[in-house]
C-alpha positions in Angstrom: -4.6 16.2 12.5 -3.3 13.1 13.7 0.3 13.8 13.1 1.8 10.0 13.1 5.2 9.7 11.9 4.8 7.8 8.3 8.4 7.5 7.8 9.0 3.5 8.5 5.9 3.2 6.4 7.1 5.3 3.2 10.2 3.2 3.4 8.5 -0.3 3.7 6.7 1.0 0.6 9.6 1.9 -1.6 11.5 -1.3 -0.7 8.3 -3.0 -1.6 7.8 -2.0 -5.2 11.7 -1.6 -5.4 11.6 -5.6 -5.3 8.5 -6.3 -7.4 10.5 -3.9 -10.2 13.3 -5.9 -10.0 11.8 -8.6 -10.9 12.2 -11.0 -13.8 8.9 -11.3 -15.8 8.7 -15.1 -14.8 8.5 -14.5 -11.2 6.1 -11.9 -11.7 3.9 -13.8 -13.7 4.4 -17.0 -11.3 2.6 -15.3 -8.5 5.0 -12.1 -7.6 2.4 -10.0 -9.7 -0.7 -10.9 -8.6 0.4 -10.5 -4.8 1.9 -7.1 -5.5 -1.8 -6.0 -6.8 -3.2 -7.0 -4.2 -1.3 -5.3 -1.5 -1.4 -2.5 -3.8 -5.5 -3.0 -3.5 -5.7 -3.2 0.3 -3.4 -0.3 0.7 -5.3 1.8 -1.7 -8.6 0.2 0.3 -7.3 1.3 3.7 -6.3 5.3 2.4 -10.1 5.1 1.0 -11.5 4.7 3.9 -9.6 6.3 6.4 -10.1 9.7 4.0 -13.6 8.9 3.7 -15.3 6.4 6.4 -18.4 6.5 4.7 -17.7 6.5 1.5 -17.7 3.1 -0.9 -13.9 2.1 -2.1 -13.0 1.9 -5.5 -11.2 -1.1 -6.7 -7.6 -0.6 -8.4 -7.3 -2.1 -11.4 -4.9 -5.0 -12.7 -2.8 -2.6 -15.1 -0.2 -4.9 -15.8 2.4 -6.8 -14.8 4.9 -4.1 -15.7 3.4 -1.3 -13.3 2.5 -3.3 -10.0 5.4 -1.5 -8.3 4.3 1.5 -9.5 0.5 0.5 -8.0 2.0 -0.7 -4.8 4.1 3.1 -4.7 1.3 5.4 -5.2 -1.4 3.4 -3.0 1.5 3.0 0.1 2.1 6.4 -0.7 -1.6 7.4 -0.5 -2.0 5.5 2.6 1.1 7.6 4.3 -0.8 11.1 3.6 -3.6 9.9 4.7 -2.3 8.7 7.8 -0.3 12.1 8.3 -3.7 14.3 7.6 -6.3 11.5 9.9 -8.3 13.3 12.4 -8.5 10.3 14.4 -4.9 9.6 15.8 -5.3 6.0 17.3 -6.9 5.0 14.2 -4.0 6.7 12.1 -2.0 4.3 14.5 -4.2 1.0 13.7 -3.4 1.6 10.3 -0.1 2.5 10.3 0.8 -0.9 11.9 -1.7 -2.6 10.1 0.3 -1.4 6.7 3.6 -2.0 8.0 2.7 -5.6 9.0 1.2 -6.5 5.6 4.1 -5.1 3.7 6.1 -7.3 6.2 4.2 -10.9 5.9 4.2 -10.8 1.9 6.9 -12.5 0.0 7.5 -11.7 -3.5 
């Protein structure tokens, strides 16, 4: 097992869909929701394939506006685990920065 610290990342995550909660209904539906999704997508995209390299990734779907925090939770979430438990610790690294920087460069 890799054993990367996930800490920063579980904490990027919360703060994350702690703001798209937050949120008023008219900035969610202005934009803030559909970017939450998909960060909520490529987070569950990159846990998907760093569990399974060779297996096809399932696409999360649009479950409203009301649970895109939630989405963007359990995928971030997903992604830390599967960081902690990846064989391969350099790539547990790549994606561990990779994560931390998307979560960084989108504003909601």
């Amino acid at each position: 097992m890799a054993g990367v610290d996930t800490g920063e990342l579980d904490e990027a995550v919360e703060s994350f869909a702690e703001r798209l909660r937050a949120l008023p209904e008219s900035r969610l539906r202005r934009g803030a929701g559909a970017a939450g999704l998909e960060v909520a997508r490529e987070l569950a995209g990159r846990a998907q394939r760093l569990e399974q390299p060779f297996g096809g990734v399932r696409r999360m779907p649009d479950a409203g506006l009301w649970v895109v925090g939630d989405q963007v939770a359990v995928a971030g979430h997903d992604l830390s685990r599967a960081i902690g438990e990846a064989a391969d610790a350099e790539a547990a690294r790549r994606e561990l920065a990779a994560a931390l920087e998307l979560l960084r460069r989108v504003t909601v």
